[in-house]
TIRO-2110 file (N, C-alpha, C; in Angstrom, 1 decimal):
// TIRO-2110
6.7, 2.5, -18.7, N, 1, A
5.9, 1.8, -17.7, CA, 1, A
6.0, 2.6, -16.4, C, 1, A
4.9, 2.5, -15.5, N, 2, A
4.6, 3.2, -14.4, CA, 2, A
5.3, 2.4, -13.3, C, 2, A
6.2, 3.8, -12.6, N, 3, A
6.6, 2.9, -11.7, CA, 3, A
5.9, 3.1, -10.3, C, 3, A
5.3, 2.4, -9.2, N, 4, A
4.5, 2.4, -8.1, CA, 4, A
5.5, 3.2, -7.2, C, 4, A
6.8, 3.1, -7.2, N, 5, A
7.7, 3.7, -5.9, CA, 5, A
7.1, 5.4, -6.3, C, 5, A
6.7, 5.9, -7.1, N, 6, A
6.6, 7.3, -7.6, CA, 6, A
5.3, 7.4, -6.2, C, 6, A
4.0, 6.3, -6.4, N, 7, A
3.0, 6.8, -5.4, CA, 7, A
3.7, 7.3, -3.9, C, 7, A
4.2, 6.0, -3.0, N, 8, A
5.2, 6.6, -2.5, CA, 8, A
6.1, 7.6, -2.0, C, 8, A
6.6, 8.3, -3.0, N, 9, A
7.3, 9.7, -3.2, CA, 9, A
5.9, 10.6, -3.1, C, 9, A
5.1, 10.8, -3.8, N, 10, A
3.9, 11.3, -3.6, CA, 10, A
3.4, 11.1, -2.2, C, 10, A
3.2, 9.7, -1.3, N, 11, A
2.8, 10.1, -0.4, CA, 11, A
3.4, 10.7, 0.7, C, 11, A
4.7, 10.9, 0.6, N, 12, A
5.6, 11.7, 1.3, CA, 12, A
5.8, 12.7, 1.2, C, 12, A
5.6, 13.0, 0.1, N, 13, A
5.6, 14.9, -0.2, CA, 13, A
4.0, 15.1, 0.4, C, 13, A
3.5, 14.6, 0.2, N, 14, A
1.6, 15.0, 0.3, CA, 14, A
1.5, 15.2, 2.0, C, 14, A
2.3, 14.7, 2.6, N, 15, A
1.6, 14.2, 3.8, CA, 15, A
2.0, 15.8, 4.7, C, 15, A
3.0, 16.3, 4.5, N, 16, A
3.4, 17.7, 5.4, CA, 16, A
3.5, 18.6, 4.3, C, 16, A
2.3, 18.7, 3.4, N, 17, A
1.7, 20.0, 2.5, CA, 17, A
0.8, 20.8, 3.0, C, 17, A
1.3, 21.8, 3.4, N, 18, A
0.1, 22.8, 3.9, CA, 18, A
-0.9, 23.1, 3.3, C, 18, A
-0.9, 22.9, 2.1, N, 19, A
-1.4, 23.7, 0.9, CA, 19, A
-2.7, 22.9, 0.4, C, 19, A
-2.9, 21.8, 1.0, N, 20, A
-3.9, 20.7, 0.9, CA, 20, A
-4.6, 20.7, 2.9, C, 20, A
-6.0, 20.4, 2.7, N, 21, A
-6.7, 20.3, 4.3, CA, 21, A
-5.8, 18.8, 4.3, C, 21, A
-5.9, 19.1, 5.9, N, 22, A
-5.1, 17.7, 6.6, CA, 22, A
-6.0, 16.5, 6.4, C, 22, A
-7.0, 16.5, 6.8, N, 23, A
-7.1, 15.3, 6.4, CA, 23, A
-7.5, 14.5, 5.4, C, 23, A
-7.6, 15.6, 4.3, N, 24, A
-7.5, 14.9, 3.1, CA, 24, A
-6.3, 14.5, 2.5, C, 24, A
-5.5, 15.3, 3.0, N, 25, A
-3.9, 15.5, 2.9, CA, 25, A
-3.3, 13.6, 3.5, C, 25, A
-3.6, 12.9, 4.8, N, 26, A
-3.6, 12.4, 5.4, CA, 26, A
-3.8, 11.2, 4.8, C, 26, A
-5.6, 11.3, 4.6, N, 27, A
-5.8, 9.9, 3.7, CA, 27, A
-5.6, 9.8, 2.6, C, 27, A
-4.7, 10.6, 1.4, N, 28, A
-4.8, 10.6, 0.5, CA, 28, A
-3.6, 9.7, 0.6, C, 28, A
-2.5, 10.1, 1.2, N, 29, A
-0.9, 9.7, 2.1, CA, 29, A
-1.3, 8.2, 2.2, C, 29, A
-2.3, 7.8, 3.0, N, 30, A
-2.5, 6.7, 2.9, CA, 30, A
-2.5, 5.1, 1.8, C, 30, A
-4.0, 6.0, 1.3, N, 31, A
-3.9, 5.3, -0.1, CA, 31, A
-2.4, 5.1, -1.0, C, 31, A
-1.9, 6.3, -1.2, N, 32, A
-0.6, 6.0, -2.3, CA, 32, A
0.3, 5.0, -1.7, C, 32, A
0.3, 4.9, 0.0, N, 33, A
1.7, 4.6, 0.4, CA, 33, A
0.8, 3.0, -0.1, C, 33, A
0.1, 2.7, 0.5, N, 34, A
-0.6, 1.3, 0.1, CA, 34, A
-0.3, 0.9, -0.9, C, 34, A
-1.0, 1.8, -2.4, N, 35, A
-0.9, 1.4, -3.7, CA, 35, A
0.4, 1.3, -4.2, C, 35, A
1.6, 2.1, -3.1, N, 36, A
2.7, 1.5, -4.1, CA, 36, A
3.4, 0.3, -3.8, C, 36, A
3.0, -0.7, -2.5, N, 37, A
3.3, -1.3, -2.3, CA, 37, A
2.4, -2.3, -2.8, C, 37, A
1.5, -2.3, -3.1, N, 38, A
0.4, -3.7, -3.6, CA, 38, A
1.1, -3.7, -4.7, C, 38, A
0.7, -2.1, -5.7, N, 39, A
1.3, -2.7, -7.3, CA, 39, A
2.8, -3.5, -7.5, C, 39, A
3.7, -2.7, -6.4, N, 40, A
4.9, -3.2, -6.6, CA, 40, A
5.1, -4.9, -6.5, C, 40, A
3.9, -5.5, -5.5, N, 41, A
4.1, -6.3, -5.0, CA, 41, A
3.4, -7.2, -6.4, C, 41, A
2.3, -7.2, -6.6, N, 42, A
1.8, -7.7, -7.8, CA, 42, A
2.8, -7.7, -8.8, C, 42, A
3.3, -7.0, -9.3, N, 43, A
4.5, -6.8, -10.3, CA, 43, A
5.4, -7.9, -10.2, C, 43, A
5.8, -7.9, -9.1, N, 44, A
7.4, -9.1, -8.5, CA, 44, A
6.4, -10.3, -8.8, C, 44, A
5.5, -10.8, -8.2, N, 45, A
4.2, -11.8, -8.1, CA, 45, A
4.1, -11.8, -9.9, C, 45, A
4.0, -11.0, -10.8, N, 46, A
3.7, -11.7, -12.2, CA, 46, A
4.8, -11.7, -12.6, C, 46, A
6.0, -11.4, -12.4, N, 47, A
7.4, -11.3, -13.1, CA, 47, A
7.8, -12.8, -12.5, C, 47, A
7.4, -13.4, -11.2, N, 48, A
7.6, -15.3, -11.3, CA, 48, A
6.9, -16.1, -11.4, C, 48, A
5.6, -15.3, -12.5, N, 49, A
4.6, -16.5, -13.1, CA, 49, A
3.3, -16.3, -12.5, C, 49, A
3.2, -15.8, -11.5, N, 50, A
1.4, -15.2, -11.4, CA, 50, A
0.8, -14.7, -12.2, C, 50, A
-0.5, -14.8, -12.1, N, 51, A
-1.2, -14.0, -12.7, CA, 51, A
-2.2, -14.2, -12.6, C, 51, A
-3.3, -12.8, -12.6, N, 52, A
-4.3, -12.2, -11.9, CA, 52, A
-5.0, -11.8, -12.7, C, 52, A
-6.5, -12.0, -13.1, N, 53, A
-7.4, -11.6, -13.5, CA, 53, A
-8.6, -11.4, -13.4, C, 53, A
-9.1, -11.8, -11.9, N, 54, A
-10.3, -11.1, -11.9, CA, 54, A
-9.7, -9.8, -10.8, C, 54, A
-10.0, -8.4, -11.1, N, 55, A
-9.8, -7.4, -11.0, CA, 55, A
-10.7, -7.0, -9.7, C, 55, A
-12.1, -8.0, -9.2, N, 56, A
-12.9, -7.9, -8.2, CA, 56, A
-11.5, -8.4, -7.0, C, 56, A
-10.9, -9.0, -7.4, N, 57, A
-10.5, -10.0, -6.2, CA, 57, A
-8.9, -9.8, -6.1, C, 57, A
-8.8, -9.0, -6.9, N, 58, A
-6.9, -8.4, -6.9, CA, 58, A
-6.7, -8.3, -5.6, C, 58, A
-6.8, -7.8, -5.1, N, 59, A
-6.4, -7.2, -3.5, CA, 59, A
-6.0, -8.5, -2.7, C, 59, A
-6.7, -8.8, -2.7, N, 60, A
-7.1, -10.1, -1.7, CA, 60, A
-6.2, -11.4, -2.6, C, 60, A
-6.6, -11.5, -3.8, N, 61, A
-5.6, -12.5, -4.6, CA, 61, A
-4.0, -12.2, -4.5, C, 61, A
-3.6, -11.0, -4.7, N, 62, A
-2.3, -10.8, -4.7, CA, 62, A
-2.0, -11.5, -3.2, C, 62, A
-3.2, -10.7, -1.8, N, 63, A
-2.2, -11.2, -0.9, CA, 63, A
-2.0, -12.5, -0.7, C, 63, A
-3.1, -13.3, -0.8, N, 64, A
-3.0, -14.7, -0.2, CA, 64, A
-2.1, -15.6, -1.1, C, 64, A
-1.5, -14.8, -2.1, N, 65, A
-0.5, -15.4, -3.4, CA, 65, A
0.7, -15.2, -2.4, C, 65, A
1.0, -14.1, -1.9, N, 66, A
2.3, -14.2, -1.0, CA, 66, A
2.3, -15.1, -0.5, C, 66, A
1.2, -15.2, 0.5, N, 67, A
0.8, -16.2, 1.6, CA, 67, A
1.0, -17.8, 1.4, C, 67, A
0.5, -18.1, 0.3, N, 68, A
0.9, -19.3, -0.4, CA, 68, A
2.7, -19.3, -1.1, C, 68, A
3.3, -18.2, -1.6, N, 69, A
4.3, -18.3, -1.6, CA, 69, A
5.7, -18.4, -0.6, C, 69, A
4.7, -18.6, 0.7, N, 70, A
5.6, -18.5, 2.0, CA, 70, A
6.3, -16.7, 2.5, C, 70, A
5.6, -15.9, 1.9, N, 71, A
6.1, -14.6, 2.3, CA, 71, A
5.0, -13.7, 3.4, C, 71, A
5.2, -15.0, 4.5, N, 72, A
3.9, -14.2, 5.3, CA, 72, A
3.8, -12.9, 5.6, C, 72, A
5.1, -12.4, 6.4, N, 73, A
5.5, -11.3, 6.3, CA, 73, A
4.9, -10.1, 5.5, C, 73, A
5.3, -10.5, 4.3, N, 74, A
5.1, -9.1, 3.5, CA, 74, A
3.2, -9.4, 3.6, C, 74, A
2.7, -10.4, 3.5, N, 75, A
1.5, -10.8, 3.1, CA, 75, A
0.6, -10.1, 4.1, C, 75, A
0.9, -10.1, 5.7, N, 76, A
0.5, -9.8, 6.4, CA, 76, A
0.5, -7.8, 6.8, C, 76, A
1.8, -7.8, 6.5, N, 77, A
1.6, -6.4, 6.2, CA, 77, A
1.1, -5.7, 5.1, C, 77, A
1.1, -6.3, 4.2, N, 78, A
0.1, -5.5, 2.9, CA, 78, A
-1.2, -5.5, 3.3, C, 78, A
-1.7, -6.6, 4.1, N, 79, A
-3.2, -6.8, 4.7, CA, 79, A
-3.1, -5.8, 5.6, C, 79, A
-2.5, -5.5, 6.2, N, 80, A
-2.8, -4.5, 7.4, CA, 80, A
-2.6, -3.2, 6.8, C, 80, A
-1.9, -2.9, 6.1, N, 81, A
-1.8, -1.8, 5.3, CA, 81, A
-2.9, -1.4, 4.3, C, 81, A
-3.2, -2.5, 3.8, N, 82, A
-4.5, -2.5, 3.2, CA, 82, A
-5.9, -1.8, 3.9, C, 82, A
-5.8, -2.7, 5.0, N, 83, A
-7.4, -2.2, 6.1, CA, 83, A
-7.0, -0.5, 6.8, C, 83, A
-5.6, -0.4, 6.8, N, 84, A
-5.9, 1.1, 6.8, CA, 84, A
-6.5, 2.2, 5.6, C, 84, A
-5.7, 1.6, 4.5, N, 85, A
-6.4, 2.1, 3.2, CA, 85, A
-7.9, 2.5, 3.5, C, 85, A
-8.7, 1.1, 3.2, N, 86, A
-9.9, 1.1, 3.6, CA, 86, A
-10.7, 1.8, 4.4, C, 86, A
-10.2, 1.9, 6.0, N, 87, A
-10.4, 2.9, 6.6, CA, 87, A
-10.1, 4.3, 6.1, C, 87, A
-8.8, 4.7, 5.5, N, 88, A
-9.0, 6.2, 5.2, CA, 88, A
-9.5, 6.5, 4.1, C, 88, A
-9.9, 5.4, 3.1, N, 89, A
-10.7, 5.9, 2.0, CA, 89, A
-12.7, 5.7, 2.6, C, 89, A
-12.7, 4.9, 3.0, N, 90, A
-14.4, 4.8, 3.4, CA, 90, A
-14.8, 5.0, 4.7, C, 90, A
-14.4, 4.8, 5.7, N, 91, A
-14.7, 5.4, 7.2, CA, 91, A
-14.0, 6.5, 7.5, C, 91, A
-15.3, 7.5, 7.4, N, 92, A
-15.6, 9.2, 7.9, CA, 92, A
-15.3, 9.5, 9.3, C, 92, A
-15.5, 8.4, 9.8, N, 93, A
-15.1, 8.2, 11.1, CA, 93, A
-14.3, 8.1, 11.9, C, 93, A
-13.2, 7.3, 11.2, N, 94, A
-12.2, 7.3, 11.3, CA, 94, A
-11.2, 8.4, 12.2, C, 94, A
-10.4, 8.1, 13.0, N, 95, A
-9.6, 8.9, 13.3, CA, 95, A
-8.4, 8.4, 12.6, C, 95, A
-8.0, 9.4, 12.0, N, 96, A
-6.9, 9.6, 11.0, CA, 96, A
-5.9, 10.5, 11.0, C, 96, A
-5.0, 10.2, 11.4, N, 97, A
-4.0, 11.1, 12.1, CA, 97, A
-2.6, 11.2, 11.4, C, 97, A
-1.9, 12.2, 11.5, N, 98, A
-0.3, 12.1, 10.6, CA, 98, A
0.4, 11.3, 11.3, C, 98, A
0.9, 10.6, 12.5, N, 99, A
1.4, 9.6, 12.9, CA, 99, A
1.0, 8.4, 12.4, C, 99, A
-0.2, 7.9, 12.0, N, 100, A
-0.5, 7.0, 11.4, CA, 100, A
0.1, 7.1, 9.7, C, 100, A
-0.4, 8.1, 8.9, N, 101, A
0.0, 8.7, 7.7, CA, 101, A
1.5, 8.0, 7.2, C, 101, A
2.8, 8.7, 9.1, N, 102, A
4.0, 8.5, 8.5, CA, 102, A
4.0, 7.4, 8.7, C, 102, A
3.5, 6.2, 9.8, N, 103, A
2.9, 4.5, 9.7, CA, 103, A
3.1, 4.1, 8.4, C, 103, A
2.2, 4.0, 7.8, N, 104, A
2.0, 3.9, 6.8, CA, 104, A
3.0, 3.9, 5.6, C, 104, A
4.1, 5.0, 5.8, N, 105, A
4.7, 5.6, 4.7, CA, 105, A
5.3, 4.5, 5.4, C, 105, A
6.0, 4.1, 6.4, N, 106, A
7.4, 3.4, 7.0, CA, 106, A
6.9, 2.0, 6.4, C, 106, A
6.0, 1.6, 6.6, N, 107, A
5.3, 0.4, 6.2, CA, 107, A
5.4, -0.1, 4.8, C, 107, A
5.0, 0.9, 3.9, N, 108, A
5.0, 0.3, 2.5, CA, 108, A
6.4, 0.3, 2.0, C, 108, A
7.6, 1.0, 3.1, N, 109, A
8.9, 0.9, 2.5, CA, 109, A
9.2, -0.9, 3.1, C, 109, A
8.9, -0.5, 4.2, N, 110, A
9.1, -2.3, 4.9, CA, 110, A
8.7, -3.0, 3.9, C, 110, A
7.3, -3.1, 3.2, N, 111, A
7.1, -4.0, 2.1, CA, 111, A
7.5, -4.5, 0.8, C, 111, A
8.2, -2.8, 0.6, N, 112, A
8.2, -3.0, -0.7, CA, 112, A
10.0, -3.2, -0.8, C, 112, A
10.6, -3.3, 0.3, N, 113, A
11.9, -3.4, 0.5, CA, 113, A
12.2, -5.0, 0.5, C, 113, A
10.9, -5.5, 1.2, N, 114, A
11.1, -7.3, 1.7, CA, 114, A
10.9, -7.9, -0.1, C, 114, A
9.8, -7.2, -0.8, N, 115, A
9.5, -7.3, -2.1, CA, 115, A
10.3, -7.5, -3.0, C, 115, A
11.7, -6.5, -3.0, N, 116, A
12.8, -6.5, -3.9, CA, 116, A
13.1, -7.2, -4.0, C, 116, A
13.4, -7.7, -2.5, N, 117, A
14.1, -8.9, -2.2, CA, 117, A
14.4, -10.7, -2.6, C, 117, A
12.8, -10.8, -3.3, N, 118, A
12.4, -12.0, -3.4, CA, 118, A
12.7, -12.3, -4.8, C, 118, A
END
């Protein structure tokens, strides 16, 4: 089975690779640090009886499942971590920067640390 801490590791290595353009390098950093904290979190969430099936509304179901489980916390930061996602995957516009990137990385450990925990 796949473990999500791997995206993670990936977005850490990815983020200060020369060998990739920055800011693809940047948003890519993004997305994984995200995705390993949603999947992780979804995981802990079906391992005490959740469970999710419309695949439209994952995102948003996982979080407000915290939310209702009293883990505002993490709830709140996956949401905010989330809408950067968002931003570095669909707004061009964006300013997207490696301080945000390592944000990001510091964040989905914060999440996925509070995660373990529960």
């Amino acid at each position: 089975m796949f473990d999500p801490r791997q995206f993670l590791d990936l977005a850490d290595a990815l983020l200060d690779d020369s060998k990739y353009e920055k800011q693809g390098r940047i948003r890519t950093c993004i997305g994984r640090a995200y995705y390993a904290a949603f999947l992780l979190s979804m995981k802990k969430l079906q391992e005490i009886g959740h469970s999710f099936r419309e695949v439209d509304r994952l995102h948003k179901d996982v979080i407000s499942t915290l939310m209702n489980e009293k883990k505002h916390f993490i709830s709140s930061q996956l949401d905010k971590l989330r809408e950067y996602r968002v931003n570095a995957d669909y707004k061009m516009k964006s300013k997207i920067t490696s301080e945000l990137g390592k944000r990001c990385i510091m964040l989905s450990r914060k999440i996925m640390h509070s995660i373990e925990q529960i």
